[in-house]
C-alpha positions as CSV (number, residue, x, y, z in Angstrom):
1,X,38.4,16.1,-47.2
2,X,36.4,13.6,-47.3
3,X,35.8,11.6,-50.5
4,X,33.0,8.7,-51.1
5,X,35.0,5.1,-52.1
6,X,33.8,1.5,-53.0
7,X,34.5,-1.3,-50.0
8,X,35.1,-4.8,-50.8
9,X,35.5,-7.9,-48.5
10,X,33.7,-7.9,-45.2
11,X,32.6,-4.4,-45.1
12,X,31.4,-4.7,-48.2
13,X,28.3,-6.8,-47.4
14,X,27.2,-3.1,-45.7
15,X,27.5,-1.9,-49.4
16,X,24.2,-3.9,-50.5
17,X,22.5,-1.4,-47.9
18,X,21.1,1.5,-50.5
19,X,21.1,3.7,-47.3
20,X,24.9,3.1,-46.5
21,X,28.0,4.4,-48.1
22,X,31.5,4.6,-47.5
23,X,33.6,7.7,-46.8
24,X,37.3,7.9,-46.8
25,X,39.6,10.5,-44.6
26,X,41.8,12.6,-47.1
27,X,44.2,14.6,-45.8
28,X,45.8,15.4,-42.4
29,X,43.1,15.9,-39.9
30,X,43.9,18.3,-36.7
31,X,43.6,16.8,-33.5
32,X,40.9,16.6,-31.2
33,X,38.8,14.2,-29.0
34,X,37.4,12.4,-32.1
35,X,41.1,10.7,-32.3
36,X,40.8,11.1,-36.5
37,X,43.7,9.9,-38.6
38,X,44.2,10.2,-42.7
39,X,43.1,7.1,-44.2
40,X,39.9,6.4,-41.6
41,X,37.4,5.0,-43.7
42,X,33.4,6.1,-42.0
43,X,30.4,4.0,-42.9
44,X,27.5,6.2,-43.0
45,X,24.3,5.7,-43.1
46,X,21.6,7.6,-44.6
47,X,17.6,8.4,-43.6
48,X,18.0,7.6,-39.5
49,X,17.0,9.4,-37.2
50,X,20.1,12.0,-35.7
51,X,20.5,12.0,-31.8
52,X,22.7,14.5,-29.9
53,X,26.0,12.5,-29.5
54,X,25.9,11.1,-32.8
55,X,28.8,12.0,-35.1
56,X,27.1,12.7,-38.4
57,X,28.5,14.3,-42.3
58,X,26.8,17.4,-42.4
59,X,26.9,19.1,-46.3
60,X,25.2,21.8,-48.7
61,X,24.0,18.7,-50.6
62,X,27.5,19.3,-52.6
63,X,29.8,16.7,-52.2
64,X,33.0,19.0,-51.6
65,X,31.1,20.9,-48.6
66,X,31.3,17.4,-46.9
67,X,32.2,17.4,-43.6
68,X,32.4,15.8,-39.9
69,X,30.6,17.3,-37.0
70,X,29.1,15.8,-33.3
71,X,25.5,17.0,-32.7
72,X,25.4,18.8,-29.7
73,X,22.4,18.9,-27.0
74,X,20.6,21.8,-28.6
75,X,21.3,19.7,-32.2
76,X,23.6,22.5,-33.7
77,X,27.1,21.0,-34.7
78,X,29.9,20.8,-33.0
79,X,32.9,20.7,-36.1
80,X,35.8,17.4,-35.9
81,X,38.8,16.8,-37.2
82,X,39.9,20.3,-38.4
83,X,36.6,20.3,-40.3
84,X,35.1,23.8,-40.4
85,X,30.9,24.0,-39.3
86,X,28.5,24.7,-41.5
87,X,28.5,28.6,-42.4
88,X,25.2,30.2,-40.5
89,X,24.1,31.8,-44.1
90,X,24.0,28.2,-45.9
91,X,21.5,26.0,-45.5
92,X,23.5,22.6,-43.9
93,X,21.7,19.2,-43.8
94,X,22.5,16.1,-42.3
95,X,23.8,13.6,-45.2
96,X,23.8,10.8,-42.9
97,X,25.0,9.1,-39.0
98,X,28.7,7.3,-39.0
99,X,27.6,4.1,-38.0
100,X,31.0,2.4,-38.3
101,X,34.9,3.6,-38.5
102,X,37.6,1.2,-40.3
103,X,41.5,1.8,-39.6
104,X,44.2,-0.6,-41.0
105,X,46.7,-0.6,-38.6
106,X,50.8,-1.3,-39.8
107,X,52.9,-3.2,-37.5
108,X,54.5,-1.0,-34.6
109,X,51.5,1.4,-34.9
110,X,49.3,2.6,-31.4
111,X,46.0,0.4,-31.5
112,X,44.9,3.4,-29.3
113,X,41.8,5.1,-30.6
């Protein structure tokens, strides 16, 4: 799941941005190439332009439908993380790119990712 938070300190100067907002990973994510972990915080950013490549939240324009894909050549999505794709009889829209992922690491933890 992914639920919208408030950032303070350094990334939140991004917050002043009315086109940027901050997502937070609830939740186990499955594992793929995307290297996800619970507690990944996303900064997205809304009204660009989408490129295949990018990693984007995709939604129904209702916040629980949320959800991480990868746009794929042809621009359909390729779903992340465990996240399911947007069901072919709902209309899905990009909410916005992932311009930035935050981790907090704890000591003895894999800087890996």
């Amino acid at each position: 799941m992914l639920e919208e938070i408030e950032m303070d300190g350094k990334a939140g100067q991004f917050s002043g941005n009315k086109n940027t907002f901050f997502l937070a990973l609830r939740g186990a994510p499955s594992e793929d190439e995307e290297q996800l972990r619970e507690g990944d915080v996303f900064a997205i950013t809304e009204g660009v332009d989408v490129e295949a490549g990018d990693l984007v939240v995709w939604w129904t324009g209702v916040e629980r439908t949320m959800a991480l894909a990868r746009v794929q050549d042809d621009f359909s999505f390729k779903a992340v993380g465990g996240f399911m794709g947007p069901p072919e009889r709902l209309s899905a829209e990009v909410r916005g790119v992932v311009v930035g992922r935050l981790r907090h690491f704890e000591p003895g933890q894999s800087q890996e990712a």
